[in-house]
Wavefront OBJ file of the C-alpha trace (Angstrom):
o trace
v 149.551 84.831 37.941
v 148.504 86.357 34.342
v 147.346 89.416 36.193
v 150.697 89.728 37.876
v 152.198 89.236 34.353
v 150.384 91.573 32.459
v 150.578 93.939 35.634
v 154.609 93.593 34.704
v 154.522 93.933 31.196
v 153.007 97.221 31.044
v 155.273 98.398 33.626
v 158.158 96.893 31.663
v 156.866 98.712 28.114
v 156.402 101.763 30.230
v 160.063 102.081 31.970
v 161.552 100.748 29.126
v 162.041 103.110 25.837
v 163.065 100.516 23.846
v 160.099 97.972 24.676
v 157.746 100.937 24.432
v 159.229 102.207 20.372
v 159.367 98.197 19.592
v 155.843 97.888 20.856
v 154.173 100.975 19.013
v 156.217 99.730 15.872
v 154.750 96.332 15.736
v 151.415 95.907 17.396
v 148.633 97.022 15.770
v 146.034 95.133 17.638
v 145.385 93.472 21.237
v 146.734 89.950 19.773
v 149.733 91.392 18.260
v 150.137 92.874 21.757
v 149.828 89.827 23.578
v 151.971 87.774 21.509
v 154.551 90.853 21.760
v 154.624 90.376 25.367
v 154.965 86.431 24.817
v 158.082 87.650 23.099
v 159.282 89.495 26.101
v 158.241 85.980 28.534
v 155.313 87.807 29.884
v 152.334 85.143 29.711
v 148.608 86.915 29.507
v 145.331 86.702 27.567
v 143.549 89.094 25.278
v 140.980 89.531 27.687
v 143.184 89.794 30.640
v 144.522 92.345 28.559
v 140.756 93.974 28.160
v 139.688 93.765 31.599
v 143.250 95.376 33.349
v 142.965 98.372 30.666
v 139.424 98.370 31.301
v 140.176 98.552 35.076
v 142.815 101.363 34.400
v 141.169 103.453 32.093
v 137.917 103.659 34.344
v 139.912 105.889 35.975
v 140.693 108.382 33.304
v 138.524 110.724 31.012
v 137.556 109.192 27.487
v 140.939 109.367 25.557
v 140.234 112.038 22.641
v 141.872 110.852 19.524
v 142.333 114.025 16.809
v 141.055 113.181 13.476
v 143.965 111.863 11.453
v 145.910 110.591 14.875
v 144.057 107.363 15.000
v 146.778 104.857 14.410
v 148.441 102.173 16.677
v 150.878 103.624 17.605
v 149.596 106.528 18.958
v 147.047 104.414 20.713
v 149.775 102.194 22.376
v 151.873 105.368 23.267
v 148.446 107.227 25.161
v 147.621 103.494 26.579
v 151.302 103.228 27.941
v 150.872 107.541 29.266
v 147.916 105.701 31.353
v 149.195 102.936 32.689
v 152.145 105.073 33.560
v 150.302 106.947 35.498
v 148.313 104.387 37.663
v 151.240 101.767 37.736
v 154.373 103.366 38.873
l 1 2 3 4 5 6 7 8 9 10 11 12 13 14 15 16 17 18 19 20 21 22 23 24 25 26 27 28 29 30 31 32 33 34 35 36 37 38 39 40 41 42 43 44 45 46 47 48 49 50 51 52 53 54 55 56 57 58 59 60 61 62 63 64 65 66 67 68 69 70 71 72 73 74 75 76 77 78 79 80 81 82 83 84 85 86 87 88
C-alpha cells in the first residue's frame, strides 16, 4: 500500500503546481519529503522513497547538476521532470 502511496504522491506533486512550488520551498531532504507528503495524507518511508526513485531514475541518464545549481529545489523540480515522465 506505501508503494501505491508514494506512487500517488509524486503524481499528485507532479499535476499539481501548487504541491510541486510548496514542495521545492520546504523540503530540503528525503525526510522533509516524506513528512511533506504525511502532510498531504500520503503514508510512505524514506526508503520506499529511495528504492521507487531508484527504480525511476534507472531509467534516465545521470542527472547533470551545473555548478552553482545544486540546491533542493532544483533537485526536487528535475526529480518531479522524471517522475513526470515515467508516471503519467
Amino acid at each position: 500500500m506505501s508503494r501505491e502511496a508514494l506512487i500517488k504522491f509524486l503524481q499528485a506533486a507532479v499535476a499539481a503546481p501548487e504541491i510541486r512550488e510548496e514542495l521545492k520551498a520546504s523540503a530540503t531532504s528525503p525526510r522533509e519529503i516524506v513528512e511533506f507528503a504525511h502532510d498531504y495524507g500520503y503514508r510512505f518511508t524514506e526508503q520506499e522513497l529511495q528504492v521507487e526513485l531508484n527504480r525511476i531514475f534507472d531509467k534516465f541518464p545521470p542527472l547533470e547538476i551545473p555548478p552553482g545549481a545544486g540546491s533542493a529545489e532544483f533537485i526536487i523540480d528535475e526529480m518531479l521532470n522524471f517522475c513526470e515522465m515515467q508516471l503519467l
